[in-house]
SEKE-40647 format. One record per residue: residue number from 1; x, z, y of N, C-alpha, C in turn; residue in one letter. Coordinates in steps of 0.02 Angstrom, whole numbers. Example, Ala and Ser with C-alpha at 12.3 -4.5 7.8 and 13.67 -1.06 7.14 Angstrom:
<1, <660, 390, -284>, <615, 390, -225>, <660, 390, -165>, "a">
<2, <642, 354, -112>, <684, 357, -53>, <645, 394, 2>, "s">
***
This chain:
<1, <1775, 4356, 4887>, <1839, 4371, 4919>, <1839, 4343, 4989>, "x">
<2, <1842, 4389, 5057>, <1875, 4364, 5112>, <1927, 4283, 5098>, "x">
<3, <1916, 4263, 5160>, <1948, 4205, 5164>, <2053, 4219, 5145>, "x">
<4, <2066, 4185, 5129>, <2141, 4213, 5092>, <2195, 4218, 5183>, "x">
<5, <2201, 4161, 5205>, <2217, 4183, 5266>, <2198, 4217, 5306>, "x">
<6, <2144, 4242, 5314>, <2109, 4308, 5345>, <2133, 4362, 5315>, "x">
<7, <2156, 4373, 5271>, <2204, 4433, 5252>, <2228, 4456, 5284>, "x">
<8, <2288, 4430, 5304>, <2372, 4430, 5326>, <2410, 4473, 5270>, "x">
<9, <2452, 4491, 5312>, <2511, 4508, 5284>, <2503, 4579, 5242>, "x">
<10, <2494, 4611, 5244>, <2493, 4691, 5227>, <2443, 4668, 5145>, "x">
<11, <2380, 4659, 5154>, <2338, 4648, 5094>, <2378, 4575, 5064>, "x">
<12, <2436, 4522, 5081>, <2453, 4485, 5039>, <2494, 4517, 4994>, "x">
<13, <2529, 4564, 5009>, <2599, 4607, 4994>, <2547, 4622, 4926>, "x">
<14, <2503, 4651, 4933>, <2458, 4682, 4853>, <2447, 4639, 4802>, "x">
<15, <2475, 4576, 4822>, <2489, 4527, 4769>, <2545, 4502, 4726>, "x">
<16, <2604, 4510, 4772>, <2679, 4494, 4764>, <2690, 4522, 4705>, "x">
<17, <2738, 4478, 4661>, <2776, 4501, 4605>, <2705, 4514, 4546>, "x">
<18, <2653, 4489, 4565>, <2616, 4476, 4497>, <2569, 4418, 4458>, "x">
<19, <2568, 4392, 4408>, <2532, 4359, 4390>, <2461, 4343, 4411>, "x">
<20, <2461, 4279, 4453>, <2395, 4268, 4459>, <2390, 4221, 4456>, "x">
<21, <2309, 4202, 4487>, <2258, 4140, 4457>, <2239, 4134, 4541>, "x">
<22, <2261, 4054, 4526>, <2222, 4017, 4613>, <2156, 3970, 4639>, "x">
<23, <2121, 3977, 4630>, <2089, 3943, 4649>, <2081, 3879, 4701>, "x">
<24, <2095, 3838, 4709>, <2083, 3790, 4765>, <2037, 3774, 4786>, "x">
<25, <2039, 3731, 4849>, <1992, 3695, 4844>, <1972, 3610, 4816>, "x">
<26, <2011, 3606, 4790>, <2009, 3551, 4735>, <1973, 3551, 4679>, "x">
<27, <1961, 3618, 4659>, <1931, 3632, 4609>, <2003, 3646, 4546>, "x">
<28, <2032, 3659, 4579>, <2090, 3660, 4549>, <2110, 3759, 4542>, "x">
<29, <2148, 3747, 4458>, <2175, 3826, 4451>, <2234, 3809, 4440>, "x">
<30, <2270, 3861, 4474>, <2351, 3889, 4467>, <2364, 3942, 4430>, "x">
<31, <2416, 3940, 4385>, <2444, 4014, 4376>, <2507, 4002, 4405>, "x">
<32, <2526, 4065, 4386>, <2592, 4087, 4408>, <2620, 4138, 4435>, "x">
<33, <2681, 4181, 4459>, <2699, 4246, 4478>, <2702, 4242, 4543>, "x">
<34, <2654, 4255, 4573>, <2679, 4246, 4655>, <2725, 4284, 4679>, "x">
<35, <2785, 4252, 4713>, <2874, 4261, 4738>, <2855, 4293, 4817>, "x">
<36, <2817, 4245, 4857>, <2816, 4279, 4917>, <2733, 4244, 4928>, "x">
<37, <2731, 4258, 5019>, <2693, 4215, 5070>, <2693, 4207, 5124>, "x">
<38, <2708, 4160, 5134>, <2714, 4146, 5204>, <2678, 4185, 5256>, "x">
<39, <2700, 4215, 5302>, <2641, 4252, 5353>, <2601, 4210, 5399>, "x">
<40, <2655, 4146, 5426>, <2605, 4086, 5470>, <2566, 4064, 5457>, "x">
<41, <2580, 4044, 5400>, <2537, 3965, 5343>, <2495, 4006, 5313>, "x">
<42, <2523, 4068, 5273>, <2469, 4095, 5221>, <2486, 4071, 5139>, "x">
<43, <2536, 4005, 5159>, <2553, 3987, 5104>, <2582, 4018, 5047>, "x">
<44, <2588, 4009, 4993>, <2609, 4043, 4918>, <2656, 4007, 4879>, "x">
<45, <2704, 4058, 4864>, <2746, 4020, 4802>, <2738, 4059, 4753>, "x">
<46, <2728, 4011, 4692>, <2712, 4049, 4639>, <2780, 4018, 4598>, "x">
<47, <2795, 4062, 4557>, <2820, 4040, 4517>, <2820, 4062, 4422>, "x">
<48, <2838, 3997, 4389>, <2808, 3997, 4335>, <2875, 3986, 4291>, "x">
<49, <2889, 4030, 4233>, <2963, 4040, 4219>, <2960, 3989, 4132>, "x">
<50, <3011, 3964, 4138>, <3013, 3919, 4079>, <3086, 3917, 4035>, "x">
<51, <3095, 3894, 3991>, <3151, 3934, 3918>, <3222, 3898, 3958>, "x">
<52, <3202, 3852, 4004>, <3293, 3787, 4040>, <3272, 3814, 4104>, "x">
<53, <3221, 3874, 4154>, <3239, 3871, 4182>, <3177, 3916, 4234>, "x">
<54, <3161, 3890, 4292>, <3103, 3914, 4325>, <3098, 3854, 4369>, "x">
<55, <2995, 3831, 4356>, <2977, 3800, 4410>, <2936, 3831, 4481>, "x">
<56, <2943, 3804, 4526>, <2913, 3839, 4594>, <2857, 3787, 4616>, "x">
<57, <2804, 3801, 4638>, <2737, 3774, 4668>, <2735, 3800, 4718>, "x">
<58, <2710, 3765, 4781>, <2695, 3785, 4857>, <2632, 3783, 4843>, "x">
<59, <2580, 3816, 4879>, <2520, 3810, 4867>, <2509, 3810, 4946>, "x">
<60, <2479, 3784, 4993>, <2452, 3785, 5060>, <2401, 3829, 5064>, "x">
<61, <2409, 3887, 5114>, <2365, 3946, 5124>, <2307, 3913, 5142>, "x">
<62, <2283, 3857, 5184>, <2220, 3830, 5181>, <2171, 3806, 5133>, "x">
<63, <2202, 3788, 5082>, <2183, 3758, 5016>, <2167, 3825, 4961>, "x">
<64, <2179, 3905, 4977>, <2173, 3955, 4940>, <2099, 3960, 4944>, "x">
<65, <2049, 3964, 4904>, <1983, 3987, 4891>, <1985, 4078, 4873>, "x">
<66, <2025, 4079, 4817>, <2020, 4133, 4777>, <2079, 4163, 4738>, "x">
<67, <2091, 4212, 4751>, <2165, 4246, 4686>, <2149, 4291, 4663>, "x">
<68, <2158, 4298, 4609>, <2147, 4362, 4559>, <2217, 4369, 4521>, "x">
<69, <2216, 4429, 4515>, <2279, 4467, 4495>, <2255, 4466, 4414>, "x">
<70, <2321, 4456, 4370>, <2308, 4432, 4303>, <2347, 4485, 4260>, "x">
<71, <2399, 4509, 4299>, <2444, 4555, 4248>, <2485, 4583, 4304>, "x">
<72, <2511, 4642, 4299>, <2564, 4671, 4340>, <2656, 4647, 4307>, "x">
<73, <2693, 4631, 4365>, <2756, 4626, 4321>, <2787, 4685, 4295>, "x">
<74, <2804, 4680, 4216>, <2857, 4731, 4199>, <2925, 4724, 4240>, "x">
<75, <2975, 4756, 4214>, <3023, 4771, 4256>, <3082, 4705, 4235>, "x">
<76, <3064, 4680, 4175>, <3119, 4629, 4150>, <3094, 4555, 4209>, "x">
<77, <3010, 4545, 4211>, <2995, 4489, 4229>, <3008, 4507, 4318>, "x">
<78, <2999, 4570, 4353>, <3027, 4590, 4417>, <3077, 4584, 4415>, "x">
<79, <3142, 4588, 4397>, <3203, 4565, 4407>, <3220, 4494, 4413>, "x">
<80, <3183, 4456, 4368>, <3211, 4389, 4374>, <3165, 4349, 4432>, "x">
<81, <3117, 4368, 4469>, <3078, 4359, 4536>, <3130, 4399, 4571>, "x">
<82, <3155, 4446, 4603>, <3200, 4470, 4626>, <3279, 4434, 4617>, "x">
<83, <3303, 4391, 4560>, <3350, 4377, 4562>, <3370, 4279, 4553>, "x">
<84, <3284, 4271, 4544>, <3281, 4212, 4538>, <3322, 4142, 4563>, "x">
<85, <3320, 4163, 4635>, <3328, 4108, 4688>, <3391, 4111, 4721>, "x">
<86, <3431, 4176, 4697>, <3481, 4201, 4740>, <3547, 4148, 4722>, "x">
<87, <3603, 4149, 4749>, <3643, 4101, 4748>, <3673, 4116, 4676>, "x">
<88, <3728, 4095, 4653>, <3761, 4105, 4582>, <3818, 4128, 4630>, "x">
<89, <3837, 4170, 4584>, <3905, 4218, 4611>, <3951, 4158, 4608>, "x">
<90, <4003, 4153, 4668>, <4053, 4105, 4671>, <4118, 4143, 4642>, "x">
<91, <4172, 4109, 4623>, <4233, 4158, 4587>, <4252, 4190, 4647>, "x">
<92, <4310, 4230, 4617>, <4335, 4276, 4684>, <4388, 4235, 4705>, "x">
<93, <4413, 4260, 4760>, <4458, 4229, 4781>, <4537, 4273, 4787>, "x">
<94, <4596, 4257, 4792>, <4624, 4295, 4816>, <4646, 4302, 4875>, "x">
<95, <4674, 4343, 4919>, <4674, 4357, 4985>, <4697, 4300, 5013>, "x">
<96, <4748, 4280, 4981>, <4768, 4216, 5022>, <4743, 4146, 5028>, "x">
<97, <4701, 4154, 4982>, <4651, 4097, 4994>, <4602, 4111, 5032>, "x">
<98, <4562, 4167, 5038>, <4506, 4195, 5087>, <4571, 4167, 5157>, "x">
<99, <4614, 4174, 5159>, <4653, 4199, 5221>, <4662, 4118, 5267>, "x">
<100, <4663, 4056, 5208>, <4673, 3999, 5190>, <4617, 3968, 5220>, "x">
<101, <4564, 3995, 5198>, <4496, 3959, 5181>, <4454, 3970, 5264>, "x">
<102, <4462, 4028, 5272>, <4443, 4066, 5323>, <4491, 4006, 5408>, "x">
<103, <4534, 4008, 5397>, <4610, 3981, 5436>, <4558, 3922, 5449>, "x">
<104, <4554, 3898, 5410>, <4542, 3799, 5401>, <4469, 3813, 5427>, "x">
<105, <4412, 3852, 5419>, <4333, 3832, 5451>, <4332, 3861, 5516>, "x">
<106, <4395, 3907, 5544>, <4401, 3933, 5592>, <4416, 3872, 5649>, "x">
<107, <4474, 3803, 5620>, <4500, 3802, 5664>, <4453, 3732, 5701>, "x">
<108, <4418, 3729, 5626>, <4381, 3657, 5621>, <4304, 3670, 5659>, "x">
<109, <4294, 3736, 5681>, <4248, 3732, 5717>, <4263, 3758, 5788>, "x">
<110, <4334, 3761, 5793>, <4362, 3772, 5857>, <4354, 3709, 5892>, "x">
<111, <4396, 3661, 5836>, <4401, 3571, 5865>, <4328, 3557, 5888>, "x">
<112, <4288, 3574, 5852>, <4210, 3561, 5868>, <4163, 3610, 5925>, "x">
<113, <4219, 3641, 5960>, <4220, 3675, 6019>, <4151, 3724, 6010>, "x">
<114, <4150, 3764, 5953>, <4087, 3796, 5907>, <4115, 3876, 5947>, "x">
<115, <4072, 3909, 5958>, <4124, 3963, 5993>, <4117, 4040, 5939>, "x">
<116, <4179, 4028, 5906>, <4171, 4080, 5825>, <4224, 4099, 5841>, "x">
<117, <4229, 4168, 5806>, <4303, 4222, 5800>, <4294, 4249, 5743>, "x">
<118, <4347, 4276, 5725>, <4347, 4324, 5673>, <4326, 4376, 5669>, "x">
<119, <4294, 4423, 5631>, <4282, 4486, 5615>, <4298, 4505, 5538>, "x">
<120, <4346, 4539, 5523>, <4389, 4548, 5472>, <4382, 4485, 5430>, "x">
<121, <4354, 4494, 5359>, <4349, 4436, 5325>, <4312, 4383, 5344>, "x">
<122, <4260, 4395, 5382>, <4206, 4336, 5398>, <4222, 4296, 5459>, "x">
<123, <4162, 4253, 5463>, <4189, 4205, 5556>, <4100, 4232, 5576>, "x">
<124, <4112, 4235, 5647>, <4073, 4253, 5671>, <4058, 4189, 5737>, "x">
<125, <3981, 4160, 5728>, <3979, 4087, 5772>, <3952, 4119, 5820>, "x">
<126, <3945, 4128, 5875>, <3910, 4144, 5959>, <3859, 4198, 5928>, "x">
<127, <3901, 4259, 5910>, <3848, 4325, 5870>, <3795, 4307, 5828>, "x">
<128, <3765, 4262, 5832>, <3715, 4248, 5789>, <3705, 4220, 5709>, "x">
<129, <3791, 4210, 5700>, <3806, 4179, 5622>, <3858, 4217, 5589>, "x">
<130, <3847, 4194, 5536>, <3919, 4240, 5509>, <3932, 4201, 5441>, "x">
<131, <3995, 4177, 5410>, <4023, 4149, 5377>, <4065, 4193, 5320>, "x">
<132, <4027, 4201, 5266>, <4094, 4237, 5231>, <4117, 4181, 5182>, "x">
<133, <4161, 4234, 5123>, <4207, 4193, 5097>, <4168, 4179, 5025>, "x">
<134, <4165, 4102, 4993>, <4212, 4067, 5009>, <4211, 4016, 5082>, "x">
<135, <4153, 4024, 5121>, <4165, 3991, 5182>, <4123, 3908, 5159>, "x">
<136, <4079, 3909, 5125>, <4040, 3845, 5123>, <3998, 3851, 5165>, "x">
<137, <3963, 3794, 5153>, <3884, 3788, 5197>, <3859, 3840, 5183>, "x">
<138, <3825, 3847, 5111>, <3791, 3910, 5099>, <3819, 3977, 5101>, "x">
<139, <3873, 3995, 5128>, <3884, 4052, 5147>, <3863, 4067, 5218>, "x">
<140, <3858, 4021, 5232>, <3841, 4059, 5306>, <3764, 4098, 5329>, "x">
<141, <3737, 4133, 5354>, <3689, 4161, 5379>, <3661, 4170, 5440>, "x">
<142, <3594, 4167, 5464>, <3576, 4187, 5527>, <3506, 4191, 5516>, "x">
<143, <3470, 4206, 5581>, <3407, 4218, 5593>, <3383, 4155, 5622>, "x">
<144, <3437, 4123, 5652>, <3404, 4064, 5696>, <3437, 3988, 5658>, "x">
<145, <3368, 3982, 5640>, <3371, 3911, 5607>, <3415, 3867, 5607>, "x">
<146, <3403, 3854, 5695>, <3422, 3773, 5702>, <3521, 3794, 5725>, "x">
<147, <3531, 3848, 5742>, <3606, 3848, 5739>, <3644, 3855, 5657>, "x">
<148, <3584, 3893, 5608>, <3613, 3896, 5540>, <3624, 3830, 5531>, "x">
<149, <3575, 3780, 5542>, <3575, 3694, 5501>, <3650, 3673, 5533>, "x">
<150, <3652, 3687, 5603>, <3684, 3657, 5644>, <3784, 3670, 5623>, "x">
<151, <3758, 3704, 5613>, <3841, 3746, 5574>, <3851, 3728, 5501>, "x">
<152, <3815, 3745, 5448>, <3811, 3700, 5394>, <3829, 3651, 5388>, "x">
<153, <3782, 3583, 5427>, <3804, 3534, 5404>, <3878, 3506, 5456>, "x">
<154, <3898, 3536, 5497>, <3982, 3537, 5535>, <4016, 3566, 5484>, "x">
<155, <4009, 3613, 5433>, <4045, 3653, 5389>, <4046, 3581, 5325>, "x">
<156, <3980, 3559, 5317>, <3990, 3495, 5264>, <4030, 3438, 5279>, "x">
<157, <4027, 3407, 5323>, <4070, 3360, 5359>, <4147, 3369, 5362>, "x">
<158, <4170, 3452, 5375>, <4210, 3452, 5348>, <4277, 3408, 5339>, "x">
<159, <4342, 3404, 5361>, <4368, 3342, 5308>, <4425, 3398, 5276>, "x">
<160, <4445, 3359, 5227>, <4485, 3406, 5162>, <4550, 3412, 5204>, "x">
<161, <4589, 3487, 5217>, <4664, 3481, 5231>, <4698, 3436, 5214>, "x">
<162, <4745, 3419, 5229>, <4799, 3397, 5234>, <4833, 3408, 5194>, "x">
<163, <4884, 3407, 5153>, <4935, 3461, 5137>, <5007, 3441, 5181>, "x">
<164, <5018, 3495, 5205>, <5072, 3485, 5247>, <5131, 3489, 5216>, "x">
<165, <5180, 3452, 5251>, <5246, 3425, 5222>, <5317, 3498, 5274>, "x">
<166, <5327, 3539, 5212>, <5379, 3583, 5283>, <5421, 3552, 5310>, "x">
<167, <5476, 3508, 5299>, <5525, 3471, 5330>, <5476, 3404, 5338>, "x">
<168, <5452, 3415, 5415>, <5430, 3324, 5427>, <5477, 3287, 5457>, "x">
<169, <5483, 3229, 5429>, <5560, 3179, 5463>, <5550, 3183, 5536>, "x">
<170, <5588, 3195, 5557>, <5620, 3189, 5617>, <5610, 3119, 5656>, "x">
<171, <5570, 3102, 5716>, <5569, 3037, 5741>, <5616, 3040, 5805>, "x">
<172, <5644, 2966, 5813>, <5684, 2963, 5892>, <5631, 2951, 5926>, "x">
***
């Protein structure tokens, strides 16, 4: 077999979503369903599904000797590689809490002079982010890393409302 990073991308894809065997250079074998690969590194996640759960292995594309394909996935074990990693559905909300929820990360990254607006339900950070509901860390999205982290952890920090009082006493 060609060197595994000498591949790239196109001949790694002929691996994805099936059972294989790794070779290292450790002298070491892996199984497992390979999930993706990295295109930089070359690196591999395999993953190996268990009765409480699923474990994941990084394998470093330098350390690959050899892969051989062991089984193709059926369609039950492709779904759960396809649905593996994805977030857990959060409850719904109702409008006025989206409306609530939305209000409060809007204004708290205003104070933090973050430059976001609205676009219907979502917040939108300097075009490049977008926040839906319920409006946690992990809702938010982007392409660019270091503004996703950067918003996240301002979204974690966070401090809990207030609850406001409608009649506040009156001071002289």
């Amino acid at each position: 077999m060609l060197g595994w990073t000498l591949l790239g991308p196109l001949q790694w894809l002929r691996y994805v979503h099936k059972q294989v065997k790794v070779k290292t250079g450790l002298d070491e074998e892996l199984r497992g369903w390979l999930l993706t690969v990295d295109p930089v590194s070359a690196s591999m996640v395999l993953v190996t599904f268990k009765e409480d759960g699923a474990s994941v292995r990084v394998v470093m594309g330098h350390a690959v000797e050899e892969v051989e394909v062991l089984q193709e996935a059926d369609e039950e074990t492709a779904e759960r590689l396809r649905t593996a990693f994805l977030p857990q559905n959060s409850p719904s909300l109702d409008p006025d809490e989206v409306r609530t929820k939305r209000g409060t990360v809007l204004r708290w990254l205003q104070q933090n002079r973050v430059p976001v607006e609205e676009d219907g339900d979502e917040l939108r950070v300097a075009g490049v982010l977008t926040i839906t509901a319920p409006f946690r860390p992990e809702d938010c999205c982007s392409s660019n890393q270091i503004i996703l982290d950067r918003i996240q952890k301002l979204i974690q920090i966070q401090p809990l409302p207030l609850e406001t009082d409608p009649d506040p006493p009156e001071t002289d």
